[in-house]
Structures are given as C-alpha cells and as structure tokens.
C-alpha positions as CSV (number, residue, x, y, z in Angstrom):
1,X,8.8,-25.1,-42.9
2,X,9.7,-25.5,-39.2
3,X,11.8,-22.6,-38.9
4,X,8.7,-20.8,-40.3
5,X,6.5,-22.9,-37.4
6,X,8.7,-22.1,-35.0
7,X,8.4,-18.1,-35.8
8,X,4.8,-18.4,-35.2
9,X,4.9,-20.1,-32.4
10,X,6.9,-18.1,-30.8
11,X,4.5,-14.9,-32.2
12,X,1.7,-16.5,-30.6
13,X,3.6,-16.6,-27.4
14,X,4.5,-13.0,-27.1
15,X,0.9,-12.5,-28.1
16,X,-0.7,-14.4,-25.4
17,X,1.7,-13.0,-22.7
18,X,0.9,-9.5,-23.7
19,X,-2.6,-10.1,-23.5
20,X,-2.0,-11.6,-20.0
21,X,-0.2,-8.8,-19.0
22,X,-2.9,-6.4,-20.3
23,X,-5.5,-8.8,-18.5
24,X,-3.6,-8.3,-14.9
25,X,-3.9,-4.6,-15.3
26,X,-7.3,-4.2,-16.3
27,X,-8.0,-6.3,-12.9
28,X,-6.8,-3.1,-11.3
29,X,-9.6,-1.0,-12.8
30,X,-12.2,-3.3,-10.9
31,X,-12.3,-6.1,-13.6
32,X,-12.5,-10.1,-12.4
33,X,-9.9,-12.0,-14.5
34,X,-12.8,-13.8,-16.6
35,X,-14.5,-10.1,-17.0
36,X,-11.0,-9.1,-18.5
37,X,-10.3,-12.2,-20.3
38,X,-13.9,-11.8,-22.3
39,X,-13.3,-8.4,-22.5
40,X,-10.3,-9.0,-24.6
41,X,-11.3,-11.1,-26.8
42,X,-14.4,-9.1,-28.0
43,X,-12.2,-6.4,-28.4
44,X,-9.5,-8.6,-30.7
45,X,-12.5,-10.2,-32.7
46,X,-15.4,-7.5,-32.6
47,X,-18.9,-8.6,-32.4
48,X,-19.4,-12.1,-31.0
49,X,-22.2,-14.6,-30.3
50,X,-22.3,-15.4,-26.5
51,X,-21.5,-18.8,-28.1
52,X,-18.8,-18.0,-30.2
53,X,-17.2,-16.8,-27.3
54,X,-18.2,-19.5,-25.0
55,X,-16.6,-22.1,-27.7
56,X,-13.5,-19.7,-28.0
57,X,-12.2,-19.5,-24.5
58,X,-13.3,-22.6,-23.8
59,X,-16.1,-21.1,-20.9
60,X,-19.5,-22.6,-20.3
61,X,-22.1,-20.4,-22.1
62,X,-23.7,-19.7,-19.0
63,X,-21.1,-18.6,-17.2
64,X,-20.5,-16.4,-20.3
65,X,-23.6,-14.5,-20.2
66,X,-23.1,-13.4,-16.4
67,X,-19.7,-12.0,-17.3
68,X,-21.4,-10.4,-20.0
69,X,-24.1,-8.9,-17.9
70,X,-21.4,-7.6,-15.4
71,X,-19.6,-6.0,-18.6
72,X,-22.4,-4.5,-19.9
73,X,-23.3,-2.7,-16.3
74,X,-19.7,-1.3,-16.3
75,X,-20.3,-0.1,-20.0
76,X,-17.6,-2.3,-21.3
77,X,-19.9,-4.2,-23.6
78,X,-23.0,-3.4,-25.6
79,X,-25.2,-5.9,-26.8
80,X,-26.3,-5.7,-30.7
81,X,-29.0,-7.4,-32.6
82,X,-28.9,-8.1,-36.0
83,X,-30.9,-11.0,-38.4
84,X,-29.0,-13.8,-36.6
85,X,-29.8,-12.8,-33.0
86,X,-28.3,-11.2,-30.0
87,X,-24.6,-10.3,-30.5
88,X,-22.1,-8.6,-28.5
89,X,-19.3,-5.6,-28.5
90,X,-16.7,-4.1,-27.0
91,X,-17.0,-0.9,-26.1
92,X,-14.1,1.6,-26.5
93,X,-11.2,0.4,-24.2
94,X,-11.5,4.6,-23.7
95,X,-14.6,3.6,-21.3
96,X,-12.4,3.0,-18.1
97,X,-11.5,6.5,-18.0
98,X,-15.7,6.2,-16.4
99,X,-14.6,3.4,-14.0
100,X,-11.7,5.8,-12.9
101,X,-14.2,8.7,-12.7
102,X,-16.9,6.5,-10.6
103,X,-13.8,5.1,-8.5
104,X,-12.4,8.6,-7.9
105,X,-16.1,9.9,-6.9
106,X,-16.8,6.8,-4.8
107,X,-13.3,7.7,-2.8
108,X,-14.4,11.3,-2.5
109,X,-17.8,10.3,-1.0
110,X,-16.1,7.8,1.9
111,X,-14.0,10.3,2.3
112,X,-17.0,13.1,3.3
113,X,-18.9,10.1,5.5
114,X,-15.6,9.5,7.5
115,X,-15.9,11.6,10.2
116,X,-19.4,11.1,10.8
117,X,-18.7,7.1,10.7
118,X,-15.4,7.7,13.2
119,X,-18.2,9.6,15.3
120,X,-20.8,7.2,15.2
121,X,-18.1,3.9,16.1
122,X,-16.4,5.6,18.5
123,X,-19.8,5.8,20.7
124,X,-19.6,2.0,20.5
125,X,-16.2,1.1,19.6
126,X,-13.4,0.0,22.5
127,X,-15.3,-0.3,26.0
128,X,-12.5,-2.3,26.2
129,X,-9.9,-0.5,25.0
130,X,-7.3,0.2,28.0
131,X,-7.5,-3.8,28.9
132,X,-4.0,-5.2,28.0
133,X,-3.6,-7.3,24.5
134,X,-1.0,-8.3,22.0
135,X,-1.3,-8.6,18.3
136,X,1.4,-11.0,16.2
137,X,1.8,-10.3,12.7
138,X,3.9,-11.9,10.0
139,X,4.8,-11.2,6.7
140,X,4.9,-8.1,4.1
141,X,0.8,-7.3,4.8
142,X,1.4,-7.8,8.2
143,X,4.2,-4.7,8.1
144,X,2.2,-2.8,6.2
145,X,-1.0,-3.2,9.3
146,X,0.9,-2.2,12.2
147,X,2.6,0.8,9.7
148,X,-1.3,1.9,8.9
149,X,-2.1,1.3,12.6
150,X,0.7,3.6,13.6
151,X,-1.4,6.2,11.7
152,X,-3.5,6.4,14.9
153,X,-0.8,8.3,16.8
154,X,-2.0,11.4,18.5
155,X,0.9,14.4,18.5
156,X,4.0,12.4,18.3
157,X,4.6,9.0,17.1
158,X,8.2,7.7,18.3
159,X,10.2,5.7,16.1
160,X,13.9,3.6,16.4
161,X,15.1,3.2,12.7
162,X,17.1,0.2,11.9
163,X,16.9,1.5,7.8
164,X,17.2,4.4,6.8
165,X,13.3,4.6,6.4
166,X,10.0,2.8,6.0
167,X,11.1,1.9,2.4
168,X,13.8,-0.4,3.7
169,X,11.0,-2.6,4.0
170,X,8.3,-1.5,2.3
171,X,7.1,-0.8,-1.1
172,X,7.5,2.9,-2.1
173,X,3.9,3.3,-2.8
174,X,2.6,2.2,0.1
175,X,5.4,4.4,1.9
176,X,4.4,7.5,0.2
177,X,1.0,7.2,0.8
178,X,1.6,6.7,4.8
179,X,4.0,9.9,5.0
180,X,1.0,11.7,3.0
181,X,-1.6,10.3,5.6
182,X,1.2,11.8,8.9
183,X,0.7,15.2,7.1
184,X,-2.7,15.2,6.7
185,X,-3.4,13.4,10.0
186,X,-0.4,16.6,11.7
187,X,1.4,13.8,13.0
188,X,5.1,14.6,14.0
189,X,7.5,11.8,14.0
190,X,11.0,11.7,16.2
191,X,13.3,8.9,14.5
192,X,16.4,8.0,16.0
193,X,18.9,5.6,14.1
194,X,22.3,4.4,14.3
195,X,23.5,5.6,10.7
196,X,25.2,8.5,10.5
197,X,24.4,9.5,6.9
198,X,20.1,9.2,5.1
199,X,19.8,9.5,1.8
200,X,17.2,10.9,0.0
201,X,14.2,8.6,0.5
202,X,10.6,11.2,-0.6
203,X,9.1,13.6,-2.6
204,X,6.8,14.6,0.7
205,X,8.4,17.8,0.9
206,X,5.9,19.1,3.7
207,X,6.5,16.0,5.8
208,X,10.2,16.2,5.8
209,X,10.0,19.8,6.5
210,X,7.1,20.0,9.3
211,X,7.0,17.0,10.7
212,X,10.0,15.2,11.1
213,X,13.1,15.2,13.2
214,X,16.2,12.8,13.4
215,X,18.7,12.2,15.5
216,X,21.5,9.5,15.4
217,X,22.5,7.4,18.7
218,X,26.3,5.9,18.6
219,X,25.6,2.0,18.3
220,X,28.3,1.5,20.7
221,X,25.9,3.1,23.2
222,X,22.7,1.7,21.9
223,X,23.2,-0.7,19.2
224,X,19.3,-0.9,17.6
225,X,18.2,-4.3,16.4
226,X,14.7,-4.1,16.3
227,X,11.9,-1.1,14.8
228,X,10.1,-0.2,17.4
229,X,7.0,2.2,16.8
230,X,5.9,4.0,20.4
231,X,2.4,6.3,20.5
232,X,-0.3,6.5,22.3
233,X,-0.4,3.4,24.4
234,X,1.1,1.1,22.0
235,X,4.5,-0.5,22.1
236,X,5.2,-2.7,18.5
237,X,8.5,-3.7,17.6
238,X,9.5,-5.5,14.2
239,X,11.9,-7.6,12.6
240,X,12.2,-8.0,8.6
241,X,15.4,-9.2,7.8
242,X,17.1,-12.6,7.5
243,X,14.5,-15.8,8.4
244,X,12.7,-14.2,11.0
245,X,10.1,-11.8,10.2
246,X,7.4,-10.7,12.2
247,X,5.6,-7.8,14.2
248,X,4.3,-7.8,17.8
249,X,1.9,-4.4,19.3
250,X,1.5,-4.5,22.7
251,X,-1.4,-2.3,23.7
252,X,-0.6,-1.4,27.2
253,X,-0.8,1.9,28.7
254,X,2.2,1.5,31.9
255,X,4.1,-0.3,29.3
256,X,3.8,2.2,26.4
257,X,4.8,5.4,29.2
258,X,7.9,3.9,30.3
259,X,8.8,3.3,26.9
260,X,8.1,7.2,26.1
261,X,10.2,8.3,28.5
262,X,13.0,5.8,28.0
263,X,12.9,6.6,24.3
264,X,12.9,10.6,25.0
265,X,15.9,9.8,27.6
266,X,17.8,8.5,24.4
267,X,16.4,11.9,22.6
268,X,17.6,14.0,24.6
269,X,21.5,12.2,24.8
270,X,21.3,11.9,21.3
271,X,23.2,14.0,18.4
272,X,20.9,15.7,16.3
273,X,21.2,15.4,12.1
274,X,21.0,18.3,9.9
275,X,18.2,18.0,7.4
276,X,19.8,18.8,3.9
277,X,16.8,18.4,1.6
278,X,12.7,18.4,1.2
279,X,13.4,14.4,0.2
280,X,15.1,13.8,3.8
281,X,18.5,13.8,2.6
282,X,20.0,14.1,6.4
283,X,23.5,13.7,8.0
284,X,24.8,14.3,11.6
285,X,24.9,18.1,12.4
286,X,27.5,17.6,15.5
287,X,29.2,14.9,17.9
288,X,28.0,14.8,21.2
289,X,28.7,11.1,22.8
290,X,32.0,10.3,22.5
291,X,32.4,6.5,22.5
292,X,35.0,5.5,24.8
C-alpha cells in the first residue's frame, strides 16, 4: 500500500509541475498568473461555480469573479446558466491563436504611429541634449539597454569585440532581434577584435553581408579588455565577465570624436578578416602587423 501511495504521489507531482510549466507559458500570451492558474483548472474540470472554484484553489470568491471577468473579455471563458445558476467554461485553449492575432495587429499599428510619434517628441524631446551626462548600468537588463540604445547610431556604429559577438553575453533572441533592427534601421557596424578566427554566430544573412565588417588587431599591440560601443556622440564601454559587471555611456560630443578617430586610427592599422559565410563565420584574410 505505500509503494502504491508513493506512485501517486509522485503522479500528482509531475502533474502539478506540468501545469506550472503550462501556467508560466500562458503568462506569455498576456495572462496574469491567477488568470492562468483559473484558466487551467476550468479547463481540467469543465463547468464550474465561481465558488467551486474559489473553494478549489483556495482564492477568495471575489477575487475570483474579477479574474473571471478578465477571462471572459479575452474570450478564454464563457459564462453558462443552467437551473442551479451562473456557471463557467473554458473556452477552447485554440482561442489564443485571437490573443496572438490582436497582439500581432496591435504591433503592426505602433509600428504605423511610430514615425509620426518620433516626429512629434523630437519637437520637444532633448533641448538638452548636447549637455554632458553619464549613465551606469548593471546587470543582464542593463546590457541589453545600452545594446538597444546603440540602435540610435546614425551611419556607422563602431565597436571593439572582446567575444566573438553580442551573444557572448547576451541571449540569442534578444541578439537576433538587434542585428534585425541594424538592417532595418541601415546601420553599418565596423568590429575590431583580438581573435583571429569567428565562428558562425547568425542566421541575419543580409546583415552579415551588407552591413558588417571585421577586422582583427594583434593583442600584443592592443590588448582589448573592455566593449566599447562608439556612435554618434556616445562613448559606452562594458564589462560582463568575472565579479564585475557593469556598463557606463558617456554622452559627450569632444569625447565621443576623439574616440572616432582613435578607433578608425586602429582601423586603418588593422588586418582585415575574410567573411566565409551569411552567419559571420570570419577568419583573418592577411597579416599585416608583425608583433615584434
């Protein structure tokens, strides 16, 4: 009898942390935890009393009738009525493929009103902009911000590369969708790094192909230590490896200049990589320092 408890209790435990995993992703189709959590359950035990449900997951009733009403405005839930009062259902779990489409139109419509929003902030955005500031940032979201900032570049953003790319230190994804923004935005990027040899690191063929150039400095003549983004009139530099991780953006026009021609200095000495694939597969093309 308790090897037979046992088997059910560990049943009931793969249950509840497949429902938890099913909860977490349903949050990504706009859905609070509770909204998901009820959500569930109606659609394990079909048609439910709001105080069924309230007595189920252990939820104050009236806490369980908002969630409801939010349910039902997403379509998720319909209420029915029978001899013993008001009831409610699940709808098919097939109904986020509507939240998808309303997401996907929603995106398309921002994306429309954009350039007439850029237009109307830039008449009142920055009267302040060429006075001197620096911004400190720590931490995973903090690299992804001055990544998405360097997304204002306009013509060339400048880049030392202490990884082979972004995806050193970021998360694919997020990666992808940046080199997909450069494209769209036409922004051409000049890395210089100290390896000799980039592996294949994108399936943004046009970027790779367009947009982006490489060149590798001898670390005995410039040994990098630090990313450092360079555009427009921003200097940032970054650190995310061992205890220390941070990023610092100096906004500073003088500043930013003499960094542009310091890093096209280095450019120009450089030994430019030959670009062996649309996914940035790239090794050096021919020596041209000689260390001594």
């Amino acid at each position: 009898m308790a090897g037979l408890w046992g088997a059910i209790d560990g049943i009931v435990k793969v249950m509840s942390e497949q429902t938890d995993t099913i909860g977490l992703q349903l949050t990504d189709f706009g859905l609070s935890p509770e909204e998901a959590k009820i959500y569930l359950h109606l659609g394990r035990k079909g048609t439910m009393s709001a105080l069924q449900t309230s007595r189920e997951l252990h939820v104050a009733r009236t806490k369980v009738y908002r969630i409801l009403d939010k349910l039902i405005a997403k379509q998720l839930v319909s209420i029915q009525l029978d001899d013993q009062g008001k009831k409610f259902v699940a709808n098919s779990y097939e109904q986020l493929k509507l939240l998808v489409t309303k997401k996907e139109a929603e995106a398309a419509r921002l994306r429309e009103e954009l350039p007439g929003t850029f237009k109307q902030l830039a008449e009142v955005w920055g009267k302040g902009e060429r006075v001197s500031k620096v911004l400190y940032y720590t931490g995973p979201a903090g690299l992804e911000q001055v990544t998405w900032n360097s997304l204002r570049a306009k013509g060339v953003l400048r880049i030392y590369e202490v990884g082979e790319s972004m995806t050193t230190f970021l998360d694919q994804k997020f990666a992808e969708k940046v080199r997909e923004e450069l494209v769209e935005r036409g922004i051409r990027t000049l890395q210089l790094t100290n390896k000799r040899r980039i592996e294949p690191y994108t399936k943004v063929a046009k970027m790779v192909r367009e947009l982006w150039e490489v060149r590798y400095v001898d670390p005995k003549k410039l040994n990098l230590q630090f990313e450092c983004l360079i555009y427009n009139d921003v200097f940032c530099l970054y650190q995310f490896s061992g205890e220390e991780q941070f990023c610092v953006e100096v906004y500073n026009e003088k500043l930013a200049a003499m960094q542009k021609q310091l890093f096209d200095f280095v450019w120009n000495e450089a030994e430019r990589m030959k670009i062996l694939s649309d996914e940035g597969e790239a090794e050096v093309e021919r020596r041209k320092w000689v260390s001594k």
